[in-house]
SELO-746593 format. One record per residue (C-alpha): residue number from 1; residue in one letter; y, z, x. Coordinates in pm, 1 decimal. Each point is the difference from the previous one (the first is absolute). Layout:
BEGIN
@num NUM, residuo A, yy Y, zz Z, xx X
...
END
This chain:
BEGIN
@num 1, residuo X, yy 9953.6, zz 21760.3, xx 10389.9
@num 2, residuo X, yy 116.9, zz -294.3, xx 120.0
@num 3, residuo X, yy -56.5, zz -337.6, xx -221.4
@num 4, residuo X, yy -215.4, zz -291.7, xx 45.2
@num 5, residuo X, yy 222.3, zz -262.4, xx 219.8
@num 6, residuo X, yy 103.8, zz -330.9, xx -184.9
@num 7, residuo X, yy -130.9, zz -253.6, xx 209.2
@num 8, residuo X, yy 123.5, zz -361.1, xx 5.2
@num 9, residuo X, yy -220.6, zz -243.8, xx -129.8
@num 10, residuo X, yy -112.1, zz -277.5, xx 252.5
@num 11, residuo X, yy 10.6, zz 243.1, xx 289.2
@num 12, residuo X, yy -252.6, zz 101.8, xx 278.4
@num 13, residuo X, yy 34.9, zz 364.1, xx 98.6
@num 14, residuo X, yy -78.1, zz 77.2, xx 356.7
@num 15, residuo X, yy -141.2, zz 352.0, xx -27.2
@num 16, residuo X, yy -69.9, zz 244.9, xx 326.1
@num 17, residuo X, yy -277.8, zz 216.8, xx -82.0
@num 18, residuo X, yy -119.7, zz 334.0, xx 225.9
@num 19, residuo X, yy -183.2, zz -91.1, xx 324.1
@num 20, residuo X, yy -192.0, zz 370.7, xx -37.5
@num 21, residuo X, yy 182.8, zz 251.2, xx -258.2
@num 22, residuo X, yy 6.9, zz -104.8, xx -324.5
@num 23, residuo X, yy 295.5, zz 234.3, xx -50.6
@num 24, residuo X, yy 209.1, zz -279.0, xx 189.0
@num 25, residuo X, yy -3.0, zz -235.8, xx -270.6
@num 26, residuo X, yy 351.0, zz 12.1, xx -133.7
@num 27, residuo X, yy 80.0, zz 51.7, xx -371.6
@num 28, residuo X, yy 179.5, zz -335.6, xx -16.9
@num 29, residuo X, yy -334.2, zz -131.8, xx 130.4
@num 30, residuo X, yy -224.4, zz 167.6, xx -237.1
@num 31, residuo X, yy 245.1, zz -151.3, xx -283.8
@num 32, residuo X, yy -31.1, zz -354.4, xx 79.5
@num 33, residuo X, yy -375.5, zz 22.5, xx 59.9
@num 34, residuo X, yy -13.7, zz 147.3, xx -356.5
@num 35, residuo X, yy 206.0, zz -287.9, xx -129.0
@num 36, residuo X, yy -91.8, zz -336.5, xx 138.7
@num 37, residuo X, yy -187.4, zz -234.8, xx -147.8
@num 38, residuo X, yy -266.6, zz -80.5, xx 261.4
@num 39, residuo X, yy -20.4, zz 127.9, xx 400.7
@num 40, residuo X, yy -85.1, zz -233.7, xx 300.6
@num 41, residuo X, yy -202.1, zz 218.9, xx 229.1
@num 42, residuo X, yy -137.9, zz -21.2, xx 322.0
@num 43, residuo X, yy -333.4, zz 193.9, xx -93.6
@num 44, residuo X, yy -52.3, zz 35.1, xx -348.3
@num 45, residuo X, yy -277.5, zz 278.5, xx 26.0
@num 46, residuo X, yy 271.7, zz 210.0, xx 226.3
@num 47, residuo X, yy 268.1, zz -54.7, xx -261.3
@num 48, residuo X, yy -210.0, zz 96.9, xx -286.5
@num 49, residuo X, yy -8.7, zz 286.3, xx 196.3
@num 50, residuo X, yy 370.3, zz 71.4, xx 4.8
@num 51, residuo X, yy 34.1, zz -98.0, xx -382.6
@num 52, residuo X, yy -293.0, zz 235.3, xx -104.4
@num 53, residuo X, yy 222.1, zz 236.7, xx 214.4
@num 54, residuo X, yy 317.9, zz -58.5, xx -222.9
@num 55, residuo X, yy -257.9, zz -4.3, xx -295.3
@num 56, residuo X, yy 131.7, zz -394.9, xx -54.0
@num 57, residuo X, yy -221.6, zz -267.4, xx -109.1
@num 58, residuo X, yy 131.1, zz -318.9, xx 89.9
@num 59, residuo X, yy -130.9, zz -403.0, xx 120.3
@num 60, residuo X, yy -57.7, zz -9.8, xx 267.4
@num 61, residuo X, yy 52.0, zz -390.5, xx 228.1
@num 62, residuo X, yy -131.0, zz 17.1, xx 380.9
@num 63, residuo X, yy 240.6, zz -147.6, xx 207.5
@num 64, residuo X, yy -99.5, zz 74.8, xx 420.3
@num 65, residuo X, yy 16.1, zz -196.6, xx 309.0
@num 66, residuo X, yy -286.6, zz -220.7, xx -82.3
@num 67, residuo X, yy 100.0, zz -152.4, xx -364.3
@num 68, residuo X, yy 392.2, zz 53.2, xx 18.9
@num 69, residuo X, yy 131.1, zz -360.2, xx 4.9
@num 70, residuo X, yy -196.7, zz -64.9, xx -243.7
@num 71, residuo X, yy 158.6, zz 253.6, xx -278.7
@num 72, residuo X, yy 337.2, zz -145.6, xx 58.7
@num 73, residuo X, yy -40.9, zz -229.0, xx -253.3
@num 74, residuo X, yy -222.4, zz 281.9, xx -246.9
@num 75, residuo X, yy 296.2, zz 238.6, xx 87.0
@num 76, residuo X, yy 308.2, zz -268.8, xx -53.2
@num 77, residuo X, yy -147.4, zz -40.9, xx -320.2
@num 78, residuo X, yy -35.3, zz 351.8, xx -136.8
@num 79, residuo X, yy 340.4, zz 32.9, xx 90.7
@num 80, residuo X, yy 145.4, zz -315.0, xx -128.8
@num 81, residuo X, yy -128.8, zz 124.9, xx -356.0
@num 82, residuo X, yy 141.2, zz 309.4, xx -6.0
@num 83, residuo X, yy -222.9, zz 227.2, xx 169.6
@num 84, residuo X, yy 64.3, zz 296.9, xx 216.4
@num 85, residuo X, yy -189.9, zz 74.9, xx 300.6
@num 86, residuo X, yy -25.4, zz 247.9, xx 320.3
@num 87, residuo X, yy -164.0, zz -96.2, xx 302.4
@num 88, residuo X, yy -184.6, zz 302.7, xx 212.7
@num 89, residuo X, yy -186.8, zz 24.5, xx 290.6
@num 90, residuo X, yy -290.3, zz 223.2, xx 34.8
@num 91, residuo X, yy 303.1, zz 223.3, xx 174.4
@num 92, residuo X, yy 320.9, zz 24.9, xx 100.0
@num 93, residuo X, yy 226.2, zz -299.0, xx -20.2
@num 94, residuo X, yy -130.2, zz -320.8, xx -109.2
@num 95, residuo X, yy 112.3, zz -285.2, xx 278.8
@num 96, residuo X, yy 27.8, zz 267.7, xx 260.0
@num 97, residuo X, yy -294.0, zz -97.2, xx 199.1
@num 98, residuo X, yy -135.3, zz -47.6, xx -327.1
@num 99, residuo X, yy -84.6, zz -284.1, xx -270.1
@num 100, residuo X, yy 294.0, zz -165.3, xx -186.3
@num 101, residuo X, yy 177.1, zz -159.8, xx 214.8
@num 102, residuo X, yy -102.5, zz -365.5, xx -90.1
@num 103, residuo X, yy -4.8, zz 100.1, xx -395.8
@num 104, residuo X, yy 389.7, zz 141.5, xx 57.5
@num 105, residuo X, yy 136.6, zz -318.1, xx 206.4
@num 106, residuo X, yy -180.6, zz -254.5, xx -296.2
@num 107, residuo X, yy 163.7, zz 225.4, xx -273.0
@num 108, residuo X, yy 350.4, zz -22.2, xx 169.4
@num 109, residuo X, yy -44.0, zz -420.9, xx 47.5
@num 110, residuo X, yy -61.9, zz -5.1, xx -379.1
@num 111, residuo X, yy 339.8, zz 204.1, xx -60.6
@num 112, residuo X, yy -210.7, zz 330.4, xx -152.0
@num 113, residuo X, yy 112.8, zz 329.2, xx -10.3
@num 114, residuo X, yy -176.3, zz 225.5, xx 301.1
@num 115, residuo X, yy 140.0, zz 372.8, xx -9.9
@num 116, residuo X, yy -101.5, zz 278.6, xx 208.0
@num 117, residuo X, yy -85.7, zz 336.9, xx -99.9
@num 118, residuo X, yy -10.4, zz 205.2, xx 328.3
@num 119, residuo X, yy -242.6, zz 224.5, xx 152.4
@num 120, residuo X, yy -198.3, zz 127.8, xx 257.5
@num 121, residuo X, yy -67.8, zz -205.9, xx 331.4
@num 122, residuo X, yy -217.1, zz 186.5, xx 250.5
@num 123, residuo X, yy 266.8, zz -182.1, xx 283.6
@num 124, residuo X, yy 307.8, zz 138.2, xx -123.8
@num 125, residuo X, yy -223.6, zz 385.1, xx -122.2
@num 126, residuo X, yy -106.7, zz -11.4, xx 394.1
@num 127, residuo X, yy 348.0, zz -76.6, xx 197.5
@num 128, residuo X, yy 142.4, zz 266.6, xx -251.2
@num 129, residuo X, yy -224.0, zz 275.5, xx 208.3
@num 130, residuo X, yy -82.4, zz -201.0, xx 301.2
@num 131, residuo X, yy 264.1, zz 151.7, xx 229.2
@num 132, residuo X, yy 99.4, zz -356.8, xx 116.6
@num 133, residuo X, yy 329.1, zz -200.7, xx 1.2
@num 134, residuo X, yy 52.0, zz -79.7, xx -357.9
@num 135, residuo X, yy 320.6, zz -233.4, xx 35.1
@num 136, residuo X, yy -199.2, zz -310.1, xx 91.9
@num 137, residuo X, yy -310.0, zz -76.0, xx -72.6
@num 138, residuo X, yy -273.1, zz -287.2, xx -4.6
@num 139, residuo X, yy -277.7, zz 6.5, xx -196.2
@num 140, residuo X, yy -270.7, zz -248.5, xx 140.7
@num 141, residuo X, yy -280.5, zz 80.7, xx -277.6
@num 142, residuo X, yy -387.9, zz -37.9, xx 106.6
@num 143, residuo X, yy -89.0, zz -139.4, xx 300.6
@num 144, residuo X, yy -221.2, zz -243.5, xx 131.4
@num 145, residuo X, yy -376.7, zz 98.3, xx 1.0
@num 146, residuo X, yy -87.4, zz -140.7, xx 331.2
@num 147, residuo X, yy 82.3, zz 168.8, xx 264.1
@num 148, residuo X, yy 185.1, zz -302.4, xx 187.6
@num 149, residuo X, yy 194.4, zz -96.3, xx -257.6
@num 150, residuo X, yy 83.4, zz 357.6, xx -59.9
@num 151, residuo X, yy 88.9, zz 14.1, xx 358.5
@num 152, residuo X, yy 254.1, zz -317.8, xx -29.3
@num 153, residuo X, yy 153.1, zz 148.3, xx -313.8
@num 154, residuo X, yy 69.3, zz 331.7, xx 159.0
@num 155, residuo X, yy 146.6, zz -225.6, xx 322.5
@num 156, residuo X, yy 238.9, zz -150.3, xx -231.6
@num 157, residuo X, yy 180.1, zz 296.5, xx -111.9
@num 158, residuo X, yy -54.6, zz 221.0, xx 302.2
@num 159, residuo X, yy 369.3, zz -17.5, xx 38.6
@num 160, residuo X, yy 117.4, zz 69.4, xx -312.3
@num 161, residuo X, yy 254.5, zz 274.7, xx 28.7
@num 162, residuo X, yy -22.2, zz 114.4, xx -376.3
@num 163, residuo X, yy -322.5, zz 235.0, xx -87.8
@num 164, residuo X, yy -332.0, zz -230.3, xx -128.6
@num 165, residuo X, yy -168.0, zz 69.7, xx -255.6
@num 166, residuo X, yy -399.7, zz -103.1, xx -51.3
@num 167, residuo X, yy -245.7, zz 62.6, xx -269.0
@num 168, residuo X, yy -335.3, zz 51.1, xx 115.1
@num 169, residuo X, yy -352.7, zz 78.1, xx -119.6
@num 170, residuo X, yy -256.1, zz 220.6, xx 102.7
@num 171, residuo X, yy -243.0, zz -212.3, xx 190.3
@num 172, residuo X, yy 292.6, zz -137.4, xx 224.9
@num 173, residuo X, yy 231.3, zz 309.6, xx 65.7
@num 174, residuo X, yy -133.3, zz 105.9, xx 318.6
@num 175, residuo X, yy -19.6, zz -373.7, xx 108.8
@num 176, residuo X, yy 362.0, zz -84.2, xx -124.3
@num 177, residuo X, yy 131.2, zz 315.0, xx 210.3
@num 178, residuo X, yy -204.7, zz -93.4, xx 321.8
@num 179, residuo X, yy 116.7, zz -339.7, xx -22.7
@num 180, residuo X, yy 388.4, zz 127.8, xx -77.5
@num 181, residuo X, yy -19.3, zz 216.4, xx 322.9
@num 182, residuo X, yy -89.5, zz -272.9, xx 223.2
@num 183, residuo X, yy 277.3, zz -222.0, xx -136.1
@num 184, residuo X, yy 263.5, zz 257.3, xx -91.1
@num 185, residuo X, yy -60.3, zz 200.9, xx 270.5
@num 186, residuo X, yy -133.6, zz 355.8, xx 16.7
@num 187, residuo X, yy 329.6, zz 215.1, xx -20.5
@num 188, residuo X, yy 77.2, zz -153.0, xx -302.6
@num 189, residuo X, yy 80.3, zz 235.3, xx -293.8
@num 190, residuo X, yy -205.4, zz -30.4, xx -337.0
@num 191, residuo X, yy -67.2, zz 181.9, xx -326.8
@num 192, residuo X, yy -297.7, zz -108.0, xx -186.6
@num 193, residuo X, yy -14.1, zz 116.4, xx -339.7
@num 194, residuo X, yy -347.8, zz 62.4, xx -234.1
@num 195, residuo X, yy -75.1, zz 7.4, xx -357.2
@num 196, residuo X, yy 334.9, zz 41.4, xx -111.3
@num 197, residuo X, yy 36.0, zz 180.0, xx -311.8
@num 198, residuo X, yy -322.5, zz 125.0, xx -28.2
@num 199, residuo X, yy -222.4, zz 302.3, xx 123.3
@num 200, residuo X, yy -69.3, zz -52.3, xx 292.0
@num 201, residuo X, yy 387.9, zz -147.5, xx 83.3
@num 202, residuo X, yy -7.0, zz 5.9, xx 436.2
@num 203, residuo X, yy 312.2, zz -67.8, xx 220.5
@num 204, residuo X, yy -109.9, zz -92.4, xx 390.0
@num 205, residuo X, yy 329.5, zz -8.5, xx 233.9
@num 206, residuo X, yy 16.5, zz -25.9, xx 405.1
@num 207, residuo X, yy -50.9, zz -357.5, xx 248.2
@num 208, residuo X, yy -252.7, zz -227.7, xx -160.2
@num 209, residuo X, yy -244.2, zz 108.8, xx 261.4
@num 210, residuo X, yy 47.5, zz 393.7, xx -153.0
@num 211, residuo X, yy -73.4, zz -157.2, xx -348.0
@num 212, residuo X, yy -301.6, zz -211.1, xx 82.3
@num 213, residuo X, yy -152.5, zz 356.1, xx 149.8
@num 214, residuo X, yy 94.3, zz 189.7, xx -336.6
@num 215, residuo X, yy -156.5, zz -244.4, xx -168.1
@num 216, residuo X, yy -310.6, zz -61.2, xx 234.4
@num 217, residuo X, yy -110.7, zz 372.3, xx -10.5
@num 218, residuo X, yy -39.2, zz 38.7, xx -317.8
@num 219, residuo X, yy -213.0, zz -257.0, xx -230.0
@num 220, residuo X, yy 138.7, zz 140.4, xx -339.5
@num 221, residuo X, yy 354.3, zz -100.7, xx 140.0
@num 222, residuo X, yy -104.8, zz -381.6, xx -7.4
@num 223, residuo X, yy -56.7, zz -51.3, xx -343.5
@num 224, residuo X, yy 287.8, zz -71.3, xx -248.8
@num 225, residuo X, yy 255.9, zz -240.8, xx 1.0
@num 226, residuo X, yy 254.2, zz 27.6, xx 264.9
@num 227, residuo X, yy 358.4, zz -87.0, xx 73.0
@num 228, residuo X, yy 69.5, zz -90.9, xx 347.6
@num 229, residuo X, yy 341.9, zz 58.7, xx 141.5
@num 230, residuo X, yy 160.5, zz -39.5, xx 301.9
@num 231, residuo X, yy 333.8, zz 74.6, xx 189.6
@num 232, residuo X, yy 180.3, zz -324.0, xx 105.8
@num 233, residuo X, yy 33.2, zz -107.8, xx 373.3
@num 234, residuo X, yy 280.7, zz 188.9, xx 129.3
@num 235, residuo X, yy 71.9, zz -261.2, xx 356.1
@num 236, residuo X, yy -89.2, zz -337.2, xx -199.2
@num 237, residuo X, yy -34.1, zz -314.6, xx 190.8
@num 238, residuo X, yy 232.7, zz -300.0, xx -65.9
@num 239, residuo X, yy -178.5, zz -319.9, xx -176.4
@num 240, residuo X, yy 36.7, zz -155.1, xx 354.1
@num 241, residuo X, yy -166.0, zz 281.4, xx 167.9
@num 242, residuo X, yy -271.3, zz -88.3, xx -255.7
@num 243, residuo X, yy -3.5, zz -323.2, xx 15.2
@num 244, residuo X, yy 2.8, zz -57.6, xx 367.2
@num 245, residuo X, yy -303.9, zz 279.9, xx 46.8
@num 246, residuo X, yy -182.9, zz -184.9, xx -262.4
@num 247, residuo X, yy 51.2, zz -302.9, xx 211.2
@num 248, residuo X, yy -130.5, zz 120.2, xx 316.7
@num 249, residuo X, yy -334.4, zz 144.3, xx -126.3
@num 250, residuo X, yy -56.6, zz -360.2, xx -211.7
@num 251, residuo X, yy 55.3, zz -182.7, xx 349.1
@num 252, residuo X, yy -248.4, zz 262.6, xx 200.6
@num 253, residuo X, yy -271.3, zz -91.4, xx -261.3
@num 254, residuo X, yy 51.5, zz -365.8, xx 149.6
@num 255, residuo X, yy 136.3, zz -4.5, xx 359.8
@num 256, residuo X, yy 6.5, zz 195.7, xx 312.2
@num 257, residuo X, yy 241.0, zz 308.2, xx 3.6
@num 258, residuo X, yy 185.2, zz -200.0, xx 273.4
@num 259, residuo X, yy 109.7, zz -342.2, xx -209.0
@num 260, residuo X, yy 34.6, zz 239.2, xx -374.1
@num 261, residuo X, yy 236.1, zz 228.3, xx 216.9
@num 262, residuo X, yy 232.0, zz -305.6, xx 115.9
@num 263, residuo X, yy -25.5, zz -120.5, xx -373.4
@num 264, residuo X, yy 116.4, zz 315.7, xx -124.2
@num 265, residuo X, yy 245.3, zz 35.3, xx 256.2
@num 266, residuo X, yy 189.8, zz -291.5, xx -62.0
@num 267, residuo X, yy -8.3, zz 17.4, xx -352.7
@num 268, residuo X, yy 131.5, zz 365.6, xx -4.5
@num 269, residuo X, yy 184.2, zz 42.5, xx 322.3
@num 270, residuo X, yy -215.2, zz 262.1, xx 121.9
@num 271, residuo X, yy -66.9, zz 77.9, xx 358.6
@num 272, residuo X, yy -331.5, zz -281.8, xx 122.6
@num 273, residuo X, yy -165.3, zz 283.2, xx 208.4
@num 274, residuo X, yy 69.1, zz 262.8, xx -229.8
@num 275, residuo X, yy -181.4, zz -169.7, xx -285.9
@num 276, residuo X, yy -282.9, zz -111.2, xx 253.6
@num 277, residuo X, yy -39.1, zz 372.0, xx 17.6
@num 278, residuo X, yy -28.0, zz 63.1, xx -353.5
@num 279, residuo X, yy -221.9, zz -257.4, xx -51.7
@num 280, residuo X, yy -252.2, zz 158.5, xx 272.7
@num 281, residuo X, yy 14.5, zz 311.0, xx -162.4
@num 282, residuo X, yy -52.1, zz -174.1, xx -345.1
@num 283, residuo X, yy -321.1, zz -154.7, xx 180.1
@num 284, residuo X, yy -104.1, zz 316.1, xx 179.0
@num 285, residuo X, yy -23.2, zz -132.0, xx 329.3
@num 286, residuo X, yy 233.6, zz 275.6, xx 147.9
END
């Protein structure tokens, strides 16, 4: 059996716990939960949970998006006197689209020791069966609530040749893909992955569209946490292609298509009666 790890006194452990099976929890895990002084949680009833779990009995501090900042200082001075700490989330990787990250960047100012003790992330467990490019990545967390500024985040990446990566909750999924097809376009390949690690563990692959169907048929399929990824843009546009579109439909908000087309032709070179063109169809009046 494998000892008890000597920890280093004055250090905060950052400790990945499972996001479903509690059989994920490494050993080296389960050792420094059983050893530190004191855990920083984001949830201390869901932790409890975990420790009854490992039959551990340890304090517990709640540290979550709402009180963070304010532990720095709590944290700091655990540490400073000698203490030894982990930091969880209620799962997966703390900082990953998780609490932490303001406690972490405070303990590193005051020259503490911050060591990781790695885990599961559901973003790295879903690429790993996703059946996407895997040699570049982005991982763009939760999105926006609203629907516009959903739409504008989406806009921004929509030529991002590496495969995205979203988290995503129940109540939004169907919204999130909807609003994906219309900006990503509706050939666009995706994987959406569903309570990972757990029973009822779902993989949905095709065109967003295909997805948003699998998912729309079946009410049991909404519910669960979901990872949201999707292939990169294969024909990217250039940031001046970009640019210069996002131009045009600014100016057609505020002039006639006729004086935004001459705009936009002479600051991009672009053929006058070409653009006038575009800027009718943009309009609808052709």
């Amino acid at each position: 059996m494998t000892s008890v790890p000597l920890l280093q006194p004055g250090t905060l452990y950052v400790v990945a716990t499972p996001i479903g099976n509690l059989a994920d929890l490494s050993e080296r895990a389960r050792q420094v939960l059983a050893a530190v002084d004191l855990i920083a949680c984001e949830d201390t009833r869901h932790t409890q949970k975990l420790l009854q779990h490992l039959g551990l009995k340890k304090p517990l501090l709640s540290v979550h998006d709402h009180n963070e900042r304010d532990r720095i200082e709590q944290v700091a001075e655990h540490l400073t006197n000698g203490r030894t700490m982990a930091l969880v989330s209620d799962a997966g990787t703390p900082l990953i689209s998780d609490p932490g990250y303001p406690l972490v960047q405070g303990l590193r100012q005051k020259q503490l020791t911050v060591t990781p003790i790695p885990g599961v992330s559901a973003l790295i467990t879903a690429l790993s069966a996703a059946g996407l490019p895997t040699d570049r990545f982005a991982f763009e967390g939760f999105l926006p609530h609203k629907s516009g500024a959903k739409k504008e985040r989406l806009e921004n990446v929509a030529q991002e040749s590496a495969t995205l990566v979203f988290y995503e909750s129940k109540h939004r999924i169907l919204d999130t893909l909807s609003v994906m097809a219309e900006v990503f376009g509706e050939e666009r390949e995706a994987c959406v992955a569903r309570e990972l690690t757990k029973t009822f563990e779902s993989f949905y692959h095709g065109t967003l569209p295909d997805i948003l169907e699998q998912l729309q048929v079946d009410a049991d399929q909404q519910k669960g946490e979901f990872v949201v990824m999707v292939a990169g843009n294969k024909n990217p546009q250039s940031n001046s292609a970009i640019n210069i579109d996002k131009l045009f439909r600014l100016l057609l908000a505020e002039l006639p298509p006729k004086k935004a087309a001459a705009i936009v032709a002479e600051v991009s070179g672009e053929n006058k009666k070409e653009l006038y063109q575009k800027a009718l169809e943009i309009q609808g009046k052709v």
